[in-house]
N, C-alpha and C positions, 0 to 999 in steps of 0.2 A: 415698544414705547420705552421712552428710557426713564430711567429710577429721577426720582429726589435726590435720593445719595449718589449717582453718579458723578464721576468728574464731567466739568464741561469748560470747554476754552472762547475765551469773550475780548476780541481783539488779541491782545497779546498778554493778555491774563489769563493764567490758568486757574481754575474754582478746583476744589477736593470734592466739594459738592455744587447742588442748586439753587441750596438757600440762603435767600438775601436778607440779612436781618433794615426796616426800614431805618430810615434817620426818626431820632426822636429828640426831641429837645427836652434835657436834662436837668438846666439853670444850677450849675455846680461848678460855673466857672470861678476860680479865685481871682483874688487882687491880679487886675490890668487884662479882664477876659481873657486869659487863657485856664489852659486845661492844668488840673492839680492832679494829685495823687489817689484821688477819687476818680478821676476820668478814667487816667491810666489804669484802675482795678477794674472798671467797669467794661472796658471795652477790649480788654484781654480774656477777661471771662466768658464772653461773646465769640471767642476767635475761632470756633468749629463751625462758624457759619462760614459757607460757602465764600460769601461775597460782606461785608460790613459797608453800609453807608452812613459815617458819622453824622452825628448832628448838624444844621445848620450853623454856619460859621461865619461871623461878619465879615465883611471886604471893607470895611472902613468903618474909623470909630462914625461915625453920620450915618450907616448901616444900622447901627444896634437897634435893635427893637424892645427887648425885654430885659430884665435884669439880670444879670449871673450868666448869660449866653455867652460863647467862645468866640473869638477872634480868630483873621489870619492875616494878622497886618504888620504884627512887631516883631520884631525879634526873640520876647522875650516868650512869645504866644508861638511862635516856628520852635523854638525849643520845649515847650509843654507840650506841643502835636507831636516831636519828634521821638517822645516818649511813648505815645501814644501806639505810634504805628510799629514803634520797634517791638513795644509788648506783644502786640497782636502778631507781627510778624516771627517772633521766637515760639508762638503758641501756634502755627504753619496757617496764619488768619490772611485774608488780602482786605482792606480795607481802602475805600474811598474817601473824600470829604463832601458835601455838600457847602457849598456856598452860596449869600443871599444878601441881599440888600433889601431891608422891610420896607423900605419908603415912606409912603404915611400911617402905617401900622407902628411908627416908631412912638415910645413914649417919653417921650423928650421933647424940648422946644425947637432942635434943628431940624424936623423933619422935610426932608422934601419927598416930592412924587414929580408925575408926571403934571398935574395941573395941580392950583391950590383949594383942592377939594377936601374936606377934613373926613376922615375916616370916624365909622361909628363904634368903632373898638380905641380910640386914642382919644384924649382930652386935648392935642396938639392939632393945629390945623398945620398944612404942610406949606411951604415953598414950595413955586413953582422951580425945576431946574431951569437953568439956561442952557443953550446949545453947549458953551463951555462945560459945564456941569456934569450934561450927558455924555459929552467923552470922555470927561474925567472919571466918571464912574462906568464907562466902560473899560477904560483901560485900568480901573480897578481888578476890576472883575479877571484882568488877563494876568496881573500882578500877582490878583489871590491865589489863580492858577499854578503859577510858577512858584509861589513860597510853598502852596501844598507839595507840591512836585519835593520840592529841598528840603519840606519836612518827612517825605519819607511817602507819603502816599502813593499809591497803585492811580489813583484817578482821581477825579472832581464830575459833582452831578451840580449844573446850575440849576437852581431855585429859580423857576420863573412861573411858579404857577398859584394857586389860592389868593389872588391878589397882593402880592409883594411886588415890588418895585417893578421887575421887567413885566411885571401881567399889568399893572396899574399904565405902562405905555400903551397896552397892548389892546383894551379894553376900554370901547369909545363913552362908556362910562365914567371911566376915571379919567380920562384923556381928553380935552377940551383944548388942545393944543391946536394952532392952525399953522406950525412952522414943520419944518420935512422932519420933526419927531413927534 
């Protein structure tokens, strides 16, 4: 049976070890949700895990859900991540990102979801998206991919599950849609 501490290879990532530290949300993002010099100590300090899954990270400002939560949408937030991974990566860390779109978990007035059902954790009820909407925010999601990539990241984990956006499609609860989404 093999160790905890061995190496193991996961795709074309090699781990030192087996241990995944989870994503945790933080709320320490500074001015324009990106990551500060609090992120960057935190998640180098971390870097003898095997595998690091950062926190949840919005794919668009119309994503955000909570306050102080990190971005991966501007430039100015691709350069706080690029920080980020460079630490973990100098401390021999592989780190991913998670990314997420909360949908009607948002607490803001723009929220959309899959139908305009109001979530009982938001004081916002949602918009409903349009067909437009939903490729737009998928092709968010392929965007956020790619800026993680250019900020330095090993991968990206999507966020589709505890009812966030992509679960909120997914779940004929939230989903009261009658069109091919």
């Amino acid at each position: 049976m093999s160790s905890l501490f061995d190496p193991i290879k996961i795709g074309d990532i090699a781990l030192a070890n087996r241990i995944v530290m989870a994503p945790l949300t933080r709320n320490r993002a500074i001015e324009g949700n990106r990551p500060g010099p609090m992120t960057v100590e935190y998640y180098r300090q971390r870097a003898s895990a095997g595998l690091i899954i950062a926190e949840a990270s919005q794919i668009s400002p119309m994503a955000q859900g909570y306050l102080d939560t990190p971005g991966i949408y501007s430039p100015e937030q691709i350069a706080g991540w690029r920080q980020v991974t460079a630490a973990v990566h100098a401390a021999g860390g592989k780190i991913c990102l998670q990314i997420l779109h909360t949908g009607r978990y948002a607490y803001h007035p723009l929220a959309v979801s899959a139908s305009r059902l109001k979530s009982p954790i938001s004081p916002f009820a949602p918009r409903a998206l349009t067909g437009w909407g939903v490729r737009k925010t998928i092709a968010d999601y392929a965007r956020c991919a790619r800026l993680a990539q250019k900020a330095g990241y090993d991968g990206v984990e999507i966020m589709g599950s505890e009812g966030y956006l992509i679960n909120q499609f997914l779940a004929a609860r939230t989903n009261a849609r009658t069109d091919e989404w």
